[in-house]
C-alpha positions as CSV (number, residue, x, y, z in Angstrom):
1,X,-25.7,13.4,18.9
2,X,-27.1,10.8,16.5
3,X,-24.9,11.2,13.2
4,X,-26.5,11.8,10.0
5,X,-27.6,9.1,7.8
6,X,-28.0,9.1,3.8
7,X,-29.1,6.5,1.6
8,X,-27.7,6.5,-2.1
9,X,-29.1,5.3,-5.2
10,X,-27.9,3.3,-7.8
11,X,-27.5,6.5,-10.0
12,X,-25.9,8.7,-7.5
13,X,-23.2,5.6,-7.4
14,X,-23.0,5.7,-11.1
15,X,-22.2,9.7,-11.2
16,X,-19.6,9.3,-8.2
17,X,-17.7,6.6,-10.3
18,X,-17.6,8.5,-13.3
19,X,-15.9,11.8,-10.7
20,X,-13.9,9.6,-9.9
21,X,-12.3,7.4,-13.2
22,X,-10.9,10.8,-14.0
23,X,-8.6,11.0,-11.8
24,X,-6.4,7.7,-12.3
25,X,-3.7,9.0,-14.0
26,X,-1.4,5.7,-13.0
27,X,-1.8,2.4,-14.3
28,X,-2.6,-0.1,-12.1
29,X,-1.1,-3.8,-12.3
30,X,-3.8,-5.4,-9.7
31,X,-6.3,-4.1,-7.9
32,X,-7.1,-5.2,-4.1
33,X,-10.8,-4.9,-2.6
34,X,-11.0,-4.5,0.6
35,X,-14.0,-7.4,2.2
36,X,-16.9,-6.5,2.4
37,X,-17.8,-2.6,1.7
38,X,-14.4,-2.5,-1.3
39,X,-16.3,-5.4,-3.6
40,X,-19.0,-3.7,-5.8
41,X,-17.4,-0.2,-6.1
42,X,-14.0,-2.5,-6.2
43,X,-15.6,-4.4,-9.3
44,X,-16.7,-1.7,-10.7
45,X,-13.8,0.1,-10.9
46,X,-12.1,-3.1,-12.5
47,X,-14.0,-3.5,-15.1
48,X,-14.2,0.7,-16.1
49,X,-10.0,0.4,-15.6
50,X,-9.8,-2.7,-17.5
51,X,-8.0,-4.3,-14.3
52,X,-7.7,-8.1,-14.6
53,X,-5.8,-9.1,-11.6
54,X,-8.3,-8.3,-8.9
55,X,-7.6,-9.9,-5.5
56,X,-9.1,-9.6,-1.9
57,X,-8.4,-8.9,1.8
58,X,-10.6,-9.6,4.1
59,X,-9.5,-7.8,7.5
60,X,-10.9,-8.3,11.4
61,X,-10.6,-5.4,14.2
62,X,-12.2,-6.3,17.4
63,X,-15.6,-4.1,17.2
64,X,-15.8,-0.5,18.3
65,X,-17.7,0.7,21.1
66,X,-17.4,4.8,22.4
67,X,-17.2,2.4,25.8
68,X,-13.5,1.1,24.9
69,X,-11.5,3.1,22.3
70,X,-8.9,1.6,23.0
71,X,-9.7,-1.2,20.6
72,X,-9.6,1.7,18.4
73,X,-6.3,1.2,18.5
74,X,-6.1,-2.7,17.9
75,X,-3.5,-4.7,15.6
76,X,-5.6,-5.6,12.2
77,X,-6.6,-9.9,12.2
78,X,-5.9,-10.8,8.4
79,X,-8.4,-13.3,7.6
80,X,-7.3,-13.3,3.2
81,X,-4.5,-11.4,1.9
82,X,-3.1,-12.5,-1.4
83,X,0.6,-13.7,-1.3
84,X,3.4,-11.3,-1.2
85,X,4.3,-12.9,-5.0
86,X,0.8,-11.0,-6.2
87,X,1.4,-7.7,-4.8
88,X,6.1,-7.6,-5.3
89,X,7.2,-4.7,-7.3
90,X,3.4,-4.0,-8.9
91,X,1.3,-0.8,-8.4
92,X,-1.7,-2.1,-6.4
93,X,-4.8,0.1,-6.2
94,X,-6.6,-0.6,-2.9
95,X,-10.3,-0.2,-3.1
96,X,-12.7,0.1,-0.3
97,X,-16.1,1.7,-0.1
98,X,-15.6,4.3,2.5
99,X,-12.8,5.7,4.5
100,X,-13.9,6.3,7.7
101,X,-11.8,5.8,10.7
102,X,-9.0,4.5,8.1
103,X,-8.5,1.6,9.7
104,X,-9.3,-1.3,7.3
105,X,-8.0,0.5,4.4
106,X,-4.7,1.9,5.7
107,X,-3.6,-1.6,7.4
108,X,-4.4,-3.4,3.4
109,X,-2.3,-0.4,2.0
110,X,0.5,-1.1,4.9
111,X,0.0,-5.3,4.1
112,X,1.1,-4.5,0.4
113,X,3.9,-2.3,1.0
114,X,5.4,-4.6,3.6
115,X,4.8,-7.5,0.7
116,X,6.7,-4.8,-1.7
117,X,3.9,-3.7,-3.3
118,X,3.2,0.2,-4.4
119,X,-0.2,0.7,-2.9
120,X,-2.7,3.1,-4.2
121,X,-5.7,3.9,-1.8
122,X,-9.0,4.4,-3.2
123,X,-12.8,5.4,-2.1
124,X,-16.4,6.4,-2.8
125,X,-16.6,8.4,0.1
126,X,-13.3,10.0,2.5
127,X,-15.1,11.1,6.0
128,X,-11.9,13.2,7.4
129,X,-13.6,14.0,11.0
130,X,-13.6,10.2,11.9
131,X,-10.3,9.7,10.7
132,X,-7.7,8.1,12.8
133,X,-4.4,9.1,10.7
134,X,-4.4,13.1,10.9
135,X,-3.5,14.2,7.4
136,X,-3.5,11.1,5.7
137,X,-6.4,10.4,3.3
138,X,-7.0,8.5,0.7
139,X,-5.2,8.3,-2.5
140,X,-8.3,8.9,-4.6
141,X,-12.0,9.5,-3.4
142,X,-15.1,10.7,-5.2
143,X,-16.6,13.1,-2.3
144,X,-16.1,14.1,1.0
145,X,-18.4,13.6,3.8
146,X,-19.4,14.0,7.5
147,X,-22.5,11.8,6.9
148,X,-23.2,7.9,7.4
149,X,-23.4,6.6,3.7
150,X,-25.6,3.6,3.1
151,X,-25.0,2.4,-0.4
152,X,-27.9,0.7,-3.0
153,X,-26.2,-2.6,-2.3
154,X,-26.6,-2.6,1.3
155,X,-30.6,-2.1,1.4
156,X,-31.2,-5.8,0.7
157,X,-30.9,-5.8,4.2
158,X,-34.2,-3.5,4.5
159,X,-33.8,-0.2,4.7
160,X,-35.7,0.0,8.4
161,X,-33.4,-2.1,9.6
162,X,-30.2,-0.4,8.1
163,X,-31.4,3.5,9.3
164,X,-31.5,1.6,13.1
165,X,-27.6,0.4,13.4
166,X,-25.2,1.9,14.6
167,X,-22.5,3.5,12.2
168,X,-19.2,1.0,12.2
């Protein structure tokens, strides 16, 4: 069954942000955005928090395929993670565009802990049916879906091309 697709606009990413700003009720020290999907809702974010510190993580899985789940279940390549000095003893909000499997996300969040770090988890868009952590979820999120989001920033790419891959 081909999953359902749905392509937002620039405004419906405006109202989601402003569902979601009201629910910070911490205040962050750093922010890091997860590469690629985390950096525009990641910047954002920044600027309506008035978050200075923003840093990246740029995370590799070997590529799904319903052929071989077990690389479902691979270890996480880090690519860029900020030093373990950035992230020590500060609350870190982790931002990423989408939490779908959980994967990227959760192994950034588990990266700053491990570097002492309190990670926060946040997201446009939380998909629980293709997540891979049972009742985990992130920290903050603006809507739940069981839909394949394309956001405004993606459809430089051409929106033909974008409605014909396959969902990561």
């Amino acid at each position: 069954m081909e999953q359902r697709r749905e392509l937002l606009t620039w405004e419906e990413v405006e109202q989601i942000i402003d569902h979601l700003i009201p629910q910070f009720e911490t205040e962050f020290d750093a922010m890091v955005i997860v590469t690629r999907g985390g950096i525009v809702p990641g910047g954002i974010l920044a600027e309506a928090l008035d978050i200075k510190d923003v840093l990246t993580a740029s995370v590799d899985f070997p590529s799904e395929t319903r052929q071989n789940a077990a690389k479902l279940l691979s270890w996480p390549k880090f690519i860029q993670f900020p030093e373990d000095s950035q992230l020590t003893g500060r609350q870190i909000l982790v931002v990423d565009d989408v939490w779908g499997s959980g994967r990227y996300i959760t192994a950034v969040k588990n990266k700053v802990a491990a570097a002492g770090g309190f990670p926060y988890t946040c997201v446009l868009h939380y998909n629980p049916y293709r997540s891979l952590f049972g009742p985990a979820k992130p920290d903050y999120f603006a809507a739940i879906t069981d839909t394949y989001i394309i956001y405004p920033w993606e459809t430089d790419r051409g929106t033909d091309k974008i409605l014909r891959d396959e969902p990561g």
